[in-house]
C-alpha positions in Angstrom: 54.3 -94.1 -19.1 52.8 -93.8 -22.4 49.6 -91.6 -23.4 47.8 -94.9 -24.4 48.7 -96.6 -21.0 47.6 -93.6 -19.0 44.2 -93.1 -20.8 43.3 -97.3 -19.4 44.2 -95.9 -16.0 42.2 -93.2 -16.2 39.2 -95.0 -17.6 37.7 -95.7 -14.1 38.0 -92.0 -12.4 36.1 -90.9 -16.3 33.2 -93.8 -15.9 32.9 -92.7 -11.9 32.2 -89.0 -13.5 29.4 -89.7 -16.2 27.7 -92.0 -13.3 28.3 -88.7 -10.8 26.2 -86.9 -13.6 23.9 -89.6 -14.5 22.6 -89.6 -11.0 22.8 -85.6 -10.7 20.3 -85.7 -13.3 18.5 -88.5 -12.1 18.2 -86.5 -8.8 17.0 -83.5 -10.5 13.6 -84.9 -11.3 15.0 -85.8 -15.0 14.9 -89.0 -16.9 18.7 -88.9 -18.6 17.8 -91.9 -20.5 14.6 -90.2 -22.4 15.1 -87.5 -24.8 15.6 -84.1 -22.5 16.5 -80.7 -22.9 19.1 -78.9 -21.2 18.0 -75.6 -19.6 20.9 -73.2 -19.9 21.2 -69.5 -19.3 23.3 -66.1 -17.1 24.0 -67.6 -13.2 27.7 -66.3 -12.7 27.4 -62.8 -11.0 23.5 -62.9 -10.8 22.5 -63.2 -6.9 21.7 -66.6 -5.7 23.3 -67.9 -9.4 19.8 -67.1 -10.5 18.8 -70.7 -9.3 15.3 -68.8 -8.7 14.6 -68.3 -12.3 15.9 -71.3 -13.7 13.9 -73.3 -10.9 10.7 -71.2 -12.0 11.4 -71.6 -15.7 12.5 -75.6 -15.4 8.7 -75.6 -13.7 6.8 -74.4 -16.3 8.5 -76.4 -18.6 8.2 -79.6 -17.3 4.4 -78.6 -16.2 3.9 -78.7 -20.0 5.4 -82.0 -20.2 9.2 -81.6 -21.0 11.7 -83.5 -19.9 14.2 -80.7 -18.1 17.8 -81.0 -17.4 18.9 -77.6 -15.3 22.4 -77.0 -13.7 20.6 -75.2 -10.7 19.3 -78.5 -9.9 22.9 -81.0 -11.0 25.3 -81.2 -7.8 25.6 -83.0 -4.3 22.9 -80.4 -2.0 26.1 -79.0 0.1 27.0 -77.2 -2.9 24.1 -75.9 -4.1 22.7 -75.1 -0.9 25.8 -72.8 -1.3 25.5 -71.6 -4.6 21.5 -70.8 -3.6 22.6 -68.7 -0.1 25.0 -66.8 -2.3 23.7 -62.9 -2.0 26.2 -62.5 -5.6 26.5 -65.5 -7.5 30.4 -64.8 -7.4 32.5 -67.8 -7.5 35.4 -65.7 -5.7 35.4 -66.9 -1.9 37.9 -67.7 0.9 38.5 -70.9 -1.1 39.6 -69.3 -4.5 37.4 -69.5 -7.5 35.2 -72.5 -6.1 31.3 -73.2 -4.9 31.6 -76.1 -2.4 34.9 -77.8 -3.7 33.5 -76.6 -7.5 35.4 -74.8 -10.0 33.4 -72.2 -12.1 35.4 -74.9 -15.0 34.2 -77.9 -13.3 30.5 -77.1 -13.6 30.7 -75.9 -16.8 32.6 -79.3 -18.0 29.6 -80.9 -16.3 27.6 -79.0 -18.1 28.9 -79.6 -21.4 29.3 -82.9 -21.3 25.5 -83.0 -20.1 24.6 -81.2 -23.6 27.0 -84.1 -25.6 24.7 -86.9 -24.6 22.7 -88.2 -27.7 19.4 -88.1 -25.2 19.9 -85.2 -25.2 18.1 -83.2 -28.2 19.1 -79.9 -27.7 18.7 -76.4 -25.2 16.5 -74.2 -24.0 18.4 -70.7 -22.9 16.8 -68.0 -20.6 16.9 -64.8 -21.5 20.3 -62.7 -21.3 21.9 -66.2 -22.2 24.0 -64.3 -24.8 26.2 -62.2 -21.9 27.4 -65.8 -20.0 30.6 -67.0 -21.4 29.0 -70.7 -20.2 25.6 -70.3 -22.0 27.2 -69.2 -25.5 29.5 -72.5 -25.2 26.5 -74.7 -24.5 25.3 -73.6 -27.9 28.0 -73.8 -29.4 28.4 -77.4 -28.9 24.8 -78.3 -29.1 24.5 -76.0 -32.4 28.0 -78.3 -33.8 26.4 -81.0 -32.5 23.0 -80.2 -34.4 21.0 -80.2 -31.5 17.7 -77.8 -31.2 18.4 -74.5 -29.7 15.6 -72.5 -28.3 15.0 -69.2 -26.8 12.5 -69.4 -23.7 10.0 -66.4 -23.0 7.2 -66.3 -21.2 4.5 -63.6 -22.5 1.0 -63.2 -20.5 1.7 -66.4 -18.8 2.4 -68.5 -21.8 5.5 -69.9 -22.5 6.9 -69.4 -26.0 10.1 -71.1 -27.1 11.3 -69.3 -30.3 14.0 -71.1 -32.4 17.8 -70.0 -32.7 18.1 -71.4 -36.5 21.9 -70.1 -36.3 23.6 -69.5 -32.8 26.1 -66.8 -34.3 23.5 -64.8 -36.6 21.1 -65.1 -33.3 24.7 -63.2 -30.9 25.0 -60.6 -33.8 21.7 -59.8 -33.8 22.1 -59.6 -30.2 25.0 -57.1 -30.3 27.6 -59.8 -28.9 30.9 -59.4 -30.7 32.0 -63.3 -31.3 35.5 -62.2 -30.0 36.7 -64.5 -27.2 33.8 -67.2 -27.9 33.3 -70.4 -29.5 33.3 -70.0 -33.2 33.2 -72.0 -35.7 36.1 -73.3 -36.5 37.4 -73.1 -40.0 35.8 -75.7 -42.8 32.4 -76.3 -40.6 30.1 -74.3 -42.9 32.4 -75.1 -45.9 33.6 -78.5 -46.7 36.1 -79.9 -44.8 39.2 -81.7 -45.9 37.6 -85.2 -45.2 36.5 -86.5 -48.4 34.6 -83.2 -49.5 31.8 -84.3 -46.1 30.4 -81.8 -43.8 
């Protein structure tokens, strides 16, 4: 069977998947058809996939009227009543690398795709975002994509978002080596071989 054949087969199983995510968000308390942000950050290793801080964070947020996409809230509730009763926030069970019947890569596909839609205006990362492998390609893709990438603190009890301008700049000054992350490829800050366009 050709490429081109299989891709109209497929079509259904990829349209069931955006509406599985349009209604995880939905779900969530978020409105995927107004502008949003998506709330990204550290869960993997962090007890209870730090659902606790992202819930608190996603709170203050929306209490100060933003429209808040979070993973901790984006799944049917038998897995993430898993993923919250887990004392690690290891993926590594009796069933593999999985959450529920999850993948570690299936949630982050999610997740990307979640920061591709054009409603979607760009990310808000908690702090210690720079050490998850997940949270540096979420703004990777929203920085390609030219979304709005913010850092979220909250000092005295007010929240203060403070603007990554450049996501790689923002990991040096971090200390993160860019070895084994999304960089930019070659010819996106230079002109690229399409008619001299960035």
């Amino acid at each position: 069977m050709s490429r081109e054949n299989k891709g109209f087969q497929d079509t259904p199983k990829m349209h069931h998947a955006l509406l599985e995510i349009v209604g995880n968000i939905e779900r969530s308390g978020a409105d995927p058809m107004a502008d949003f942000f998506y709330l990204g950050g550290p869960m993997t290793n962090i007890p209870h996939f730090n659902f606790p801080r992202f819930q608190e964070v996603a709170d203050r947020l929306r209490a100060q009227g933003y429209n808040i996409v979070s993973p901790a809230e984006l799944g049917d509730p038998v897995t993430l009543a898993i993923a919250a009763a887990s004392a690690t926030g290891d993926h590594s069970n009796d069933k593999g690398d999985k959450v529920g019947d999850k993948s570690y890569n299936d949630f982050l596909s999610r997740d990307l795709i979640i920061c591709s839609l054009t409603t979607c205006v760009g990310g808000i990362f908690l702090d210690g975002w720079q050490h998850s492998r997940g949270a540096r390609g979420e703004t990777w893709v929203l920085q390609f994509l030219q979304k709005e990438l913010y850092e979220y603190s909250n000092v005295g009890g007010q929240v203060s978002l403070t603007n990554i301008l450049d996501r790689d700049v923002r990991l040096g000054e971090l200390g993160v080596e860019l070895e084994g992350v999304p960089q930019d490829a070659p010819g996106l800050r230079t002109k690229a071989h399409n008619g001299g366009k960035q």
